[in-house]
C-alpha positions in Angstrom: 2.1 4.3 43.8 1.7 5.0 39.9 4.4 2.5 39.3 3.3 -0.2 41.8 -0.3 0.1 40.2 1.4 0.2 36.6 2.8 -2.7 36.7 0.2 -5.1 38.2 -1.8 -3.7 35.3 1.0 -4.8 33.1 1.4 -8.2 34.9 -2.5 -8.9 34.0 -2.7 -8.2 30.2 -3.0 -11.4 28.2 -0.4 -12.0 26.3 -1.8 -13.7 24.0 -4.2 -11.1 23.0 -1.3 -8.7 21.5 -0.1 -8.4 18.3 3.8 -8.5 17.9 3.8 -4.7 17.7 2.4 -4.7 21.4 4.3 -7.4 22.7 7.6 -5.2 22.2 6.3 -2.2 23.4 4.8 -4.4 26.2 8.6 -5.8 26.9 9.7 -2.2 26.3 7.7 -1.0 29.3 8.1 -3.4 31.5 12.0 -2.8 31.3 11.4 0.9 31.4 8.9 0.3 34.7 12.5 -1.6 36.3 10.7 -5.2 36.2 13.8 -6.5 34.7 11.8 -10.7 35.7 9.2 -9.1 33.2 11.1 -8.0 30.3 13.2 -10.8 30.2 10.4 -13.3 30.5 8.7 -11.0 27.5 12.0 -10.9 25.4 11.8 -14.7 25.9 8.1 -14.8 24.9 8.9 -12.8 21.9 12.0 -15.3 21.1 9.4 -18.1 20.7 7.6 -17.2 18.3 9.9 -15.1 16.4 11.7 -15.5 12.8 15.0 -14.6 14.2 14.4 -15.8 17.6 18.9 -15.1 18.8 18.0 -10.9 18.6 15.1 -11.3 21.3 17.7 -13.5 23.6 20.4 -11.6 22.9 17.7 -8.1 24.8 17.1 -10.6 27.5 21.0 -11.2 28.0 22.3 -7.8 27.9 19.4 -6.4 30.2 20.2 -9.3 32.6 23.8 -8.6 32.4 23.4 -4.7 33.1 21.5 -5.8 36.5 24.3 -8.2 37.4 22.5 -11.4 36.9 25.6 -12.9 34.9 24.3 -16.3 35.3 21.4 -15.8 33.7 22.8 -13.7 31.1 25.2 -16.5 29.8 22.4 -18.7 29.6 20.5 -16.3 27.4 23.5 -15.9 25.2 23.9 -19.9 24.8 19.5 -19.8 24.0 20.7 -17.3 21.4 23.8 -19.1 20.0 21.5 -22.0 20.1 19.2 -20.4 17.8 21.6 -19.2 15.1 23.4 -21.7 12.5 26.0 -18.8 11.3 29.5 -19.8 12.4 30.7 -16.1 13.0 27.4 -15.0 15.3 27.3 -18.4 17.4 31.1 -18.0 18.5 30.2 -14.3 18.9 27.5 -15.2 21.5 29.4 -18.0 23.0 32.2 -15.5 23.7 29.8 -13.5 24.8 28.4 -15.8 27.5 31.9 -16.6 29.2 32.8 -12.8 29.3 29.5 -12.8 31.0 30.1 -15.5 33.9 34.0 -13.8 34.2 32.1 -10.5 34.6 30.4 -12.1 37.9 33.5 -14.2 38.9 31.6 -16.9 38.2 34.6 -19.3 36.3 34.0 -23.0 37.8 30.8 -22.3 35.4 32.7 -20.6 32.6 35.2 -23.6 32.9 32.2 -26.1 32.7 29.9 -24.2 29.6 33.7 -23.8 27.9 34.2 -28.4 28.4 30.5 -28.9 27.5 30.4 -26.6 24.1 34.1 -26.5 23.1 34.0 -29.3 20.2 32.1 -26.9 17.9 35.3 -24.5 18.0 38.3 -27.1 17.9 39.2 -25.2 14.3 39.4 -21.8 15.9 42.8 -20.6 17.2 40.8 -17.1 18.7 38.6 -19.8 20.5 40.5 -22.1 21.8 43.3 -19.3 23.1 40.6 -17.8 24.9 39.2 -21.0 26.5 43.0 -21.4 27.9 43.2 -17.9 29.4 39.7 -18.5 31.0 41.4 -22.0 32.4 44.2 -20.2 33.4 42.3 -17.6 35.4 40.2 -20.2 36.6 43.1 -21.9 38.4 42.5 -25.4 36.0 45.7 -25.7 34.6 45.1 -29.3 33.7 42.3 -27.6 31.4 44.7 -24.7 30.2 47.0 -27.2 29.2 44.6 -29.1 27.3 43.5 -25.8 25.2 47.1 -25.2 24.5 47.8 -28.5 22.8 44.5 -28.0 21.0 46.0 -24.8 19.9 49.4 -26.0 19.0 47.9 -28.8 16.9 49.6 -31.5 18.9 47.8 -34.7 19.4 46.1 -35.1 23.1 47.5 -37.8 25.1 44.3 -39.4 24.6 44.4 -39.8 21.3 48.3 -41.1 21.4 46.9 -44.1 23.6 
């Protein structure tokens, strides 16, 4: 009953009256009260309006990830990656985001988020190898097969047309 009434309380306080302080202890509490919807959607609030907006979607991933929403998880980690321009911490969080879609079994998307981002890592032999394994356990050998003569260094058959 002391939950239930704790967190419609926490479900009416105006965001926008808190100060940055409160808004974290307000995520804080709202994950601690098991409203994971909450804390991610004050994690994601936070990440708005924050200087270093990646750390606040990075909470939201990891919380989402520990409840088994791996979806949602990757897509936090890609909003994180999104928001960072260092090299090392954007592949980190793409990485990141496919373990995150394999963790759920959930490679058709893996496969697609690896095609649709995988030209910012074409120079990265870690990359790229793991893009083939994920193709590999996907079943897309086509795909694999593509990643490995990105890795070898071998020209595509594309580009030998």
């Amino acid at each position: 009953m002391l939950e239930h009434e704790t967190l419609t309380r926490l479900r009416a306080i105006d965001w926008a009256a808190l100060n940055s302080e409160k808004r974290i202890r307000f995520a804080e509490m709202a994950l601690a009260m098991g409203s994971v919807d909450l804390a991610v959607q004050a994690y994601r609030r936070l990440a708005d309006s924050a200087a270093n907006p990646s750390q606040w979607h990075v909470k939201a991933a990891k919380v989402l990830l520990a409840h088994g929403r791996y979806s949602e998880s990757a897509d936090a980690y890609i909003a994180a990656m999104d928001a960072r321009g260092n090299y090392t911490v954007r592949k980190r969080y793409f990485l990141a985001a496919l373990s995150a879609l394999q963790s759920g079994s959930l490679h058709d998307k893996a496969l697609r988020l690896a095609q649709a981002r995988e030209r910012a890592f074409y120079n990265d032999k870690a990359v790229l190898y793991r893009l083939m394994t994920l193709a590999q356990a996907g079943g897309n050998m086509p795909l694999a097969e593509h990643y490995a003569v990105l890795l070898l260094g071998l020209p595509s058959e594309e580009g030998s047309r």
